[in-house]
VODRENLO-494069 format. One record per residue (C-alpha): residue number from 1; z, y, x. Coordinates in steps of 0.25 Angstrom, whole numbers, padded with zeros to 4 digits. Layout:
VODRENLO-494069
NUM, Z, Y, X
...
***
This chain:
VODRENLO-494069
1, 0000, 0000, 0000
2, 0004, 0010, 0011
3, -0009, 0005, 0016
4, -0019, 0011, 0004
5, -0011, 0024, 0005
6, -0013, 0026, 0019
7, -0027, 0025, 0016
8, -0027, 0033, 0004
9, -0020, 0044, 0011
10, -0032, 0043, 0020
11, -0043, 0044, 0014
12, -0033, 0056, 0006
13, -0035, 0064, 0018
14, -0049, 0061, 0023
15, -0055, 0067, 0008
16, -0045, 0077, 0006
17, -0046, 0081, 0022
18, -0059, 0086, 0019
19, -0062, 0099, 0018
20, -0071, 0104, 0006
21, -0086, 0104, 0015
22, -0083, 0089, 0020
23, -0082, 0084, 0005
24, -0092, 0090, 0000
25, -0101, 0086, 0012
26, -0098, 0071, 0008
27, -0100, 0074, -0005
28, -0113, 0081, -0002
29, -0117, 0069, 0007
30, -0113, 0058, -0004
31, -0119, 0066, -0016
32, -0133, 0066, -0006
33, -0131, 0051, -0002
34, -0131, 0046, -0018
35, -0141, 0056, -0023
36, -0151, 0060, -0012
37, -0164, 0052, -0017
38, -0173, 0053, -0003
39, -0165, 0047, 0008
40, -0172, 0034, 0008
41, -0186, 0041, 0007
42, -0181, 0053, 0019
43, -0174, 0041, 0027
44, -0161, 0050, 0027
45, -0149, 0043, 0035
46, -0138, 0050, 0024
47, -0128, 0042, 0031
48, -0132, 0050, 0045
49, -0130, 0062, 0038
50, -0116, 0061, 0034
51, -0114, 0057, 0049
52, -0119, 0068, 0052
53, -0115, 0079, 0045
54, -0101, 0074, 0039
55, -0093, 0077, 0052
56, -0099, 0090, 0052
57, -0095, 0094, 0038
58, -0080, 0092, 0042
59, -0081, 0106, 0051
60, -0087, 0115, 0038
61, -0079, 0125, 0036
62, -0085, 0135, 0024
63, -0097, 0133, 0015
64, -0106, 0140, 0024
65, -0104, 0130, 0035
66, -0106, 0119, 0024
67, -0117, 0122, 0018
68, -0123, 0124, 0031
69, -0120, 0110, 0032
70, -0126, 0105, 0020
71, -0139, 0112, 0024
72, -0139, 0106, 0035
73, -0136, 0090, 0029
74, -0148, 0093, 0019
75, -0158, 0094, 0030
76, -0156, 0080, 0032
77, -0162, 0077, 0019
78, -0175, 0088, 0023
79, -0180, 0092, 0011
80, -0180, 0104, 0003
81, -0175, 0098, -0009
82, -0161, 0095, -0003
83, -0153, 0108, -0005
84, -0139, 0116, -0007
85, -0138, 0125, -0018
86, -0133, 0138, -0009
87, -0137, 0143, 0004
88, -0133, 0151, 0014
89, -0140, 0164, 0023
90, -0143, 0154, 0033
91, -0147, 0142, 0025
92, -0160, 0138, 0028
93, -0171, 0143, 0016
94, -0174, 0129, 0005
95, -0187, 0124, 0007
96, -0198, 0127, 0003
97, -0192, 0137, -0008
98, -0189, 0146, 0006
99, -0202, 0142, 0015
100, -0211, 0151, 0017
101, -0219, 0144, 0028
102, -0224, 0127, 0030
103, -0223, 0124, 0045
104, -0226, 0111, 0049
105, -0225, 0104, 0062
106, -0239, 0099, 0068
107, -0241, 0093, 0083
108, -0227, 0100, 0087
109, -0232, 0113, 0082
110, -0226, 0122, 0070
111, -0240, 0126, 0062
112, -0237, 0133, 0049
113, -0244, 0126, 0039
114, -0243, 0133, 0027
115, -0238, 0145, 0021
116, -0230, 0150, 0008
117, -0237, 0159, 0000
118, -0233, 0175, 0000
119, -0221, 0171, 0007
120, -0216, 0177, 0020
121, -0223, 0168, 0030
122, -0236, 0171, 0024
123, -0234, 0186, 0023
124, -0228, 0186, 0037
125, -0243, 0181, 0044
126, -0239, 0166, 0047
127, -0252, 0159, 0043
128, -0254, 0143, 0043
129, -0258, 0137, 0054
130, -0249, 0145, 0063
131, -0241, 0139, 0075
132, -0224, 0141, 0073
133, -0217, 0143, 0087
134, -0204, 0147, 0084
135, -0196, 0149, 0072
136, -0186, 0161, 0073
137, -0187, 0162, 0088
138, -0184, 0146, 0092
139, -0191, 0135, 0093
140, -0196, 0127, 0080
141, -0192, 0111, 0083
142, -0178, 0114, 0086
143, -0174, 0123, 0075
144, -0179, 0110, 0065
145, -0168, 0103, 0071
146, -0158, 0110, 0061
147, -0165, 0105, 0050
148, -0169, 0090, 0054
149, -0160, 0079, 0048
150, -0151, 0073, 0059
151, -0149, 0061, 0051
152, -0163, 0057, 0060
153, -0167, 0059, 0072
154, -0182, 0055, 0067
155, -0186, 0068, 0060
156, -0200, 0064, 0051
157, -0210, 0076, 0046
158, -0204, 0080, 0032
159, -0189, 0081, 0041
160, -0198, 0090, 0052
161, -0205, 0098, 0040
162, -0192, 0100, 0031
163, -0186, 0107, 0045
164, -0197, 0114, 0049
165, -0198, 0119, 0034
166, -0183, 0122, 0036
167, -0184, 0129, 0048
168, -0197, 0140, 0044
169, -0188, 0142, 0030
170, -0178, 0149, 0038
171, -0164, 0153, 0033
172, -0159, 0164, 0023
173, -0153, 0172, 0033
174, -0164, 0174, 0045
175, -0178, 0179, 0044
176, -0187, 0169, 0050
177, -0196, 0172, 0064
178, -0208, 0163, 0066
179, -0214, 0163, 0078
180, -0229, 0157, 0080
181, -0241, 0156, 0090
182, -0253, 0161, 0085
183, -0266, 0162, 0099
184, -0255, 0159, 0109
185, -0247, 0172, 0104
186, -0232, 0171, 0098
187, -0233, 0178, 0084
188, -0219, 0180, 0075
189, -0218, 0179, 0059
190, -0206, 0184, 0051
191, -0209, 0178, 0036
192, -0196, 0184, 0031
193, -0199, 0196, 0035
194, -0211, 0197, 0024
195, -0202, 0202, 0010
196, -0208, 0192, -0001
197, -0209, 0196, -0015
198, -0205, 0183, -0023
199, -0212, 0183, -0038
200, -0203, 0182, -0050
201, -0214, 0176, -0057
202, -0212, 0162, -0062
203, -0228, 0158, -0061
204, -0241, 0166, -0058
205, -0254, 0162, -0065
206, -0268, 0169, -0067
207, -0283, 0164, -0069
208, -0290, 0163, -0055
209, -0305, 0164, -0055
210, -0314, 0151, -0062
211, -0304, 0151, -0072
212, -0293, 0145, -0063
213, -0278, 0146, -0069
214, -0267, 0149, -0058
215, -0251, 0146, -0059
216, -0243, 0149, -0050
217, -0228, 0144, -0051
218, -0219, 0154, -0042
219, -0208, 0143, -0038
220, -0202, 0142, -0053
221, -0203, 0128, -0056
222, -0187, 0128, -0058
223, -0189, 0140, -0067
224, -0192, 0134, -0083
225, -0197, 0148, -0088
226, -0209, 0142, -0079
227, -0212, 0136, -0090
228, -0214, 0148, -0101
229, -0223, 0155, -0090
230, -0230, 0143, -0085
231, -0235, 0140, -0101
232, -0239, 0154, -0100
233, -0248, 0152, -0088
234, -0255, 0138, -0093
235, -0257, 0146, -0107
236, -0264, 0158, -0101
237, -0273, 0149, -0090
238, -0276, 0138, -0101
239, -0291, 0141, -0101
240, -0293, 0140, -0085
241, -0301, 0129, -0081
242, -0291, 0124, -0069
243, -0278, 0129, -0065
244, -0271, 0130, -0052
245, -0255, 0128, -0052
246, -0249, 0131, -0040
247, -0234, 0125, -0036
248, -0237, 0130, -0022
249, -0224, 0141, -0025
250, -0213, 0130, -0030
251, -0205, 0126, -0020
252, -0191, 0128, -0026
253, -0193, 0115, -0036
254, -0190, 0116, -0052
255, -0188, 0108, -0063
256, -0195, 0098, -0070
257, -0196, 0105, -0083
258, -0204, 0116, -0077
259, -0212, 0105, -0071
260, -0215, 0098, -0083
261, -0218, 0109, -0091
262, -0229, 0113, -0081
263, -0236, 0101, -0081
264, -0236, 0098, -0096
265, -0243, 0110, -0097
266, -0255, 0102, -0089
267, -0255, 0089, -0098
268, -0258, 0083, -0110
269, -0251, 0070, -0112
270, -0236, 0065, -0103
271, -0237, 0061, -0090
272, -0228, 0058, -0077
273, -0228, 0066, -0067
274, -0215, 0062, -0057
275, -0205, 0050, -0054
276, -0192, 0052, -0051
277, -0182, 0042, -0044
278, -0168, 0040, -0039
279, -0159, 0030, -0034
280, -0147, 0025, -0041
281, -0140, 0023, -0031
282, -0127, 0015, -0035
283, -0138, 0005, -0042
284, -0146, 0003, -0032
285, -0158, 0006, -0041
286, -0167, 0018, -0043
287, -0171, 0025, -0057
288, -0185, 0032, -0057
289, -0193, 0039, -0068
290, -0205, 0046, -0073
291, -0205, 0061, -0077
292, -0217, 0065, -0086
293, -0222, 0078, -0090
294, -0224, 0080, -0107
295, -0235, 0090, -0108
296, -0233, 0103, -0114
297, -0241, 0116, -0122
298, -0255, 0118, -0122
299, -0261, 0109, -0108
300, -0270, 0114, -0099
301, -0279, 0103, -0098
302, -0290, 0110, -0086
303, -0289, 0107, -0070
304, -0275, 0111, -0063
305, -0274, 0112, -0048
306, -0258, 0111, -0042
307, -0257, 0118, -0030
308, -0244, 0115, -0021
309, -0238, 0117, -0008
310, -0228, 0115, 0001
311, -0221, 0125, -0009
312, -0221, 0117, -0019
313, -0208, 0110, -0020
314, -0201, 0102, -0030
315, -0204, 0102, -0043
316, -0217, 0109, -0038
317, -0220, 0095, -0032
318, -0217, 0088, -0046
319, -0229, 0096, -0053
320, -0237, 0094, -0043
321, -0235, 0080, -0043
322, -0235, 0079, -0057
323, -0248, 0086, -0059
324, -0253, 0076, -0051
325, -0246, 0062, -0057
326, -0253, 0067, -0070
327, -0265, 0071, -0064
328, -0266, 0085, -0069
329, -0269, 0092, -0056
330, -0274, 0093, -0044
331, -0261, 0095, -0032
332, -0267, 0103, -0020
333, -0258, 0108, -0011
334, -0249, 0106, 0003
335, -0238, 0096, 0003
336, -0227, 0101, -0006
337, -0214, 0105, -0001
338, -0209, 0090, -0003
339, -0196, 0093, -0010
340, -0191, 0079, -0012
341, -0185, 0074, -0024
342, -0179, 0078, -0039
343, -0165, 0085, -0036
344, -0152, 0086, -0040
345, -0139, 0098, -0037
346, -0125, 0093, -0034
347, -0113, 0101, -0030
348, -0103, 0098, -0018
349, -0088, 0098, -0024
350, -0082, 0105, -0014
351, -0090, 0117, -0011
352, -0100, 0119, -0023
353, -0112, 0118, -0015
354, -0124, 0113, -0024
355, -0135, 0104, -0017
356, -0147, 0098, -0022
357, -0156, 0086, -0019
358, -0166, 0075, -0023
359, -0159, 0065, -0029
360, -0173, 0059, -0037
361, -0186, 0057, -0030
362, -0196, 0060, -0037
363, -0212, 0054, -0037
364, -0226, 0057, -0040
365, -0230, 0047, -0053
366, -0238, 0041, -0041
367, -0226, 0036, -0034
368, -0226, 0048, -0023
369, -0216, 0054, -0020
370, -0216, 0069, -0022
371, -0213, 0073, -0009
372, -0225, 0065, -0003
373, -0236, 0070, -0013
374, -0247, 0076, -0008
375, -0256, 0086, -0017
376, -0269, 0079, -0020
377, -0277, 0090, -0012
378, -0267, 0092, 0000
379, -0269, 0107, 0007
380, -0266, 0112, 0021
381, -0258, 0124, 0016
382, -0255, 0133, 0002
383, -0269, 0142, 0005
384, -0276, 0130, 0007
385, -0269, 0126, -0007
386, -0275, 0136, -0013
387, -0290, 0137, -0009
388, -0290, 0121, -0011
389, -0286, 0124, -0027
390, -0294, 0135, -0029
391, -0308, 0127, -0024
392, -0303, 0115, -0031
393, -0304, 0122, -0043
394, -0317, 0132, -0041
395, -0325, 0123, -0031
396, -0335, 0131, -0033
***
């Protein structure tokens, strides 16, 4: 008997020894280890993690230190979709939502592959095709370091592009410098330097020439007054002969009502248009299902074109996967930013700090899944996006 309450008494003070940031980091760790949906798929070590970064929780202090930790624990996962709910002035920007520039790493070199639309490293002069050298002053491979998981010491490409993507965000609290060679000659860029006027416009649309509609959503996809303006653009453009919709401005997700309502807008009978899947974990067993799209008002029955991009994130990449498991239109675009996964938000008891990650994974009907699609007319860049649209539908 005194034997159990010696032991009682010590597992007593091992949990109530801890300080607030050490329970909720296991808790934080737990709540990812029965809910995260991708380790098998991203071949995460979770177990590693905890190694890792537990001992290191035992030395926070205050929040800030904390949530710098729980920044830091995220990046083994390295995908945008994997976040805290608050931030702080030198959190590292969210990808995409805060990208501004696509920089990929070809033959040992940093190439700028793509750029966003009106955003500051547009408006600052960078073009595609130019050559990165340094990034605020230092060298480029060694500042990636912060961001690649440490759970591996075999770092693939998606785990290379999320921390170069990372890096060229920058933080909250510094302007970025980007330093390139352009004919032998060191050139610098400041892109926050470049004030940029965000629209509070919901969706653009007009009528381009040969009697082409044009929508444009403006990152709103979370937004279900979308759906009032959306009905109003499809109503005005109902007598063009093609439409282009372009997603290539979404990158901050949505919701599946938005979703839905926009595509029933585009067919005439009910059809699928994603899978969803997650484990049970405690049965050992996995439950799946189909989500279908019901159509909706007046359809608009002539050609449509989906333009994405690596800005097209989330439930940007559900339409345009939809679109095409229904075989309603053309995709033509980038890669998309790959955010993985349907999510879900939790709150750690302790210190109220939301998080959010993919707990579903979710499927083309095709058996794809939608981080691996690939628009059916795959592009080089957004302008390249746009040229490649257009002829497609005035070849002439």
């Amino acid at each position: 008997m005194k034997k159990i309450i010696v032991i009682f008494l010590l597992l007593s003070n091992i949990v109530f020894g801890q300080t607030k940031y050490e329970k909720d980091f296991n808790e934080f760790w737990t709540v990812l280890n029965e809910n995260y949906a991708y380790f098998q798929k991203q071949n995460i070590n979770w177990a590693i993690v905890k190694e890792i970064y537990e001992p290191k929780s035992k030395l926070v202090t205050n929040n800030q230190e904390f949530i710098q930790l729980l920044e830091t624990v995220l990046n083994e996962l390295h995908n945008g979709h994997s976040t805290l709910n608050t931030n702080l002035k030198s959190s590292n920007k969210l990808i995409p939502t805060g990208l501004d520039i696509y920089v990929e790493k070809i033959n040992n070199k940093f190439i700028i592959t793509d750029l966003r639309k009106d955003y500051g490293a547009e408006k600052c002069g960078l073009k595609v095709g130019m050559q990165i050298i340094k990034f605020n002053n230092a060298e480029i491979n060694e500042q990636l370091k912060q961001f690649l998981p440490k759970f591996t010491k075999e770092h693939n490409e998606k785990m290379v592009q999320f921390a170069i993507s990372m890096l060229f965000a920058g933080t909250h609290n510094k302007e970025r410098k980007i330093t390139t060679i352009e004919t032998g000659n060191f050139k610098e860029y400041y892109p926050d330097s470049i004030k940029i006027k965000n629209t509070s416009k919901l969706i653009e649309y007009k009528i381009l020439a040969n009697n082409i509609g044009y929508i444009k959503i403006n990152n709103s996809l979370g937004n279900n007054m979308l759906i009032f303006d959306f009905d109003k653009a499809i109503d005005s453009l109902m007598t063009t002969k093609s439409i282009i919709l372009d997603l290539t401005e979404t990158p901050s997700g949505g919701n599946s009502t938005v979703a839905k309502a926009i595509m029933g807008r585009f067919i005439s009978k009910k059809l699928p248009y994603q899978q969803h899947e997650y484990d049970e974990l405690a049965y050992e067993t996995k439950s799946s299902w189909v989500e279908y799209v019901s159509p909706r008002k007046t359809q608009y029955k002539s050609q449509v074109v989906i333009m994405v991009g690596h800005w097209t994130g989330s439930m940007g990449e559900g339409i345009a996967i939809g679109f095409d498991a229904m075989k309603r239109a053309t995709v033509i675009g980038t890669k998309m930013a790959g955010l993985i996964g349907a999510i879900n938000g939790f709150t750690l008891s302790e210190t109220k700090i939301g998080f959010q990650f993919p707990t579903e994974r979710l499927y083309h009907i095709n058996g794809i899944a939608r981080e691996d699609y690939e628009p059916k007319i795959l592009t080089k860049n957004s302008n390249e996006t746009w040229k490649i649209a257009r002829k497609k539908l005035m070849p002439n």
